[in-house]
C-alpha positions as CSV (number, residue, x, y, z in Angstrom):
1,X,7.9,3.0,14.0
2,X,6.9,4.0,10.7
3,X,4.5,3.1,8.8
4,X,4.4,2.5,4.8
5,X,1.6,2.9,2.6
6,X,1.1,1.0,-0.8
7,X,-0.4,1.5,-3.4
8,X,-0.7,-1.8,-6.2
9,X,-2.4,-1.7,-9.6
10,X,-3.9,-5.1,-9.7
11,X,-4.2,-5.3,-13.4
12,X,-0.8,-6.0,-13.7
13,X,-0.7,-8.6,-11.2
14,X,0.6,-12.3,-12.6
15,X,-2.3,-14.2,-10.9
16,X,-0.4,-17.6,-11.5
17,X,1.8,-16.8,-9.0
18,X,-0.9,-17.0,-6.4
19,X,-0.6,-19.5,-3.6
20,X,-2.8,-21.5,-1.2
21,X,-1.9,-21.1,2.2
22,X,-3.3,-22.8,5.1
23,X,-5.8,-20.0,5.7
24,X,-6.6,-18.4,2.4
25,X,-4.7,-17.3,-1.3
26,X,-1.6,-15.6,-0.8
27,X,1.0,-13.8,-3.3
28,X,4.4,-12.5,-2.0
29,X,5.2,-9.2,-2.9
30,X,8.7,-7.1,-2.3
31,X,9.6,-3.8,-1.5
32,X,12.9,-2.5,-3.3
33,X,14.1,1.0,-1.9
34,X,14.6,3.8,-4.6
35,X,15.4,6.5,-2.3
36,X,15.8,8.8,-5.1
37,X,12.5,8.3,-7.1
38,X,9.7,11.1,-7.6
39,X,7.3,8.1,-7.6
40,X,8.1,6.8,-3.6
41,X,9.8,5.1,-1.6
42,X,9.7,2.1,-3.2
43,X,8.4,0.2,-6.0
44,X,6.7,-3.0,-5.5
45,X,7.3,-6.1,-7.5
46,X,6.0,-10.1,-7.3
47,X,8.7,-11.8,-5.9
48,X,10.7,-14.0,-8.1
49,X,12.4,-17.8,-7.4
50,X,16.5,-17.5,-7.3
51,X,16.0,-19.5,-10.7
52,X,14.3,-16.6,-12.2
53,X,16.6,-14.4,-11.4
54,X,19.6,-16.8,-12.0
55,X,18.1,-16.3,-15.6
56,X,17.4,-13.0,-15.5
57,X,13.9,-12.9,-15.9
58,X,12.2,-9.9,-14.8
59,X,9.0,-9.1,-13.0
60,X,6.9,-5.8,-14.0
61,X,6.7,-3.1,-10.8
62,X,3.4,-3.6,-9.8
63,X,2.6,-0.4,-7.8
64,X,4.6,2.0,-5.4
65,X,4.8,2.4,-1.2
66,X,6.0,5.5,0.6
67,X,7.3,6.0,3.8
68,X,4.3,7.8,6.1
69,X,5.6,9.8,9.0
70,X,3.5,9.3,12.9
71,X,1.5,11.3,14.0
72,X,3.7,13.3,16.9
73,X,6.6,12.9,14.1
74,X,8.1,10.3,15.6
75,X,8.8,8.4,12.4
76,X,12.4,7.8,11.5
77,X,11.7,7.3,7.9
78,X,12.3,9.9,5.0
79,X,10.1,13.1,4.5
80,X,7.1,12.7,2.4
81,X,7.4,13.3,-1.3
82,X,4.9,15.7,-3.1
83,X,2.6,13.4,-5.7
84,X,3.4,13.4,-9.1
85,X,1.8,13.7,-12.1
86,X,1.6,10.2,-12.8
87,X,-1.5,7.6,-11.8
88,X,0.1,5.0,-9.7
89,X,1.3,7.5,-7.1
90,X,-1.1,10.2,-6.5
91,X,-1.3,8.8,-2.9
């Protein structure tokens, strides 16, 4: 099994879409695949009601996740990407 790293800025996170859980303050995040991005991946946005997105509202990417291969190379995910110029994925 794979497993994905993520990376988030937290400055752009909406902090009135946090939510009390029975155990602490939660926010639901969602990984959208762009298999062909420089950046990872995936990009990571808050997740949005079906009434948002009904109205087409959008929410801004908050940060980026890659898929990270095992250790014996067991991982069935894509090859890692070289890091890019660009501050949110310089993993």
């Amino acid at each position: 099994m794979p497993i994905i790293s993520v990376k988030i800025n937290v400055d752009k996170i909406d902090r009135s879409r946090f939510f009390q859980g029975k155990k602490g303050r939660y926010l639901n995040l969602v990984l959208i695949e762009t298999p062909d991005s420089e950046y990872g991946d995936y990009m990571v946005k808050q997740e949005q009601s079906r009434e948002e997105r009904d109205r087409g509202e959008k929410t801004p990417i908050v940060g980026n996740a890659k898929v990270l291969r095992s250790k014996g190379g067991g991982g069935n995910g894509p090859s890692p990407r070289p890091a890019s110029s660009e501050e949110e994925t310089d993993w």
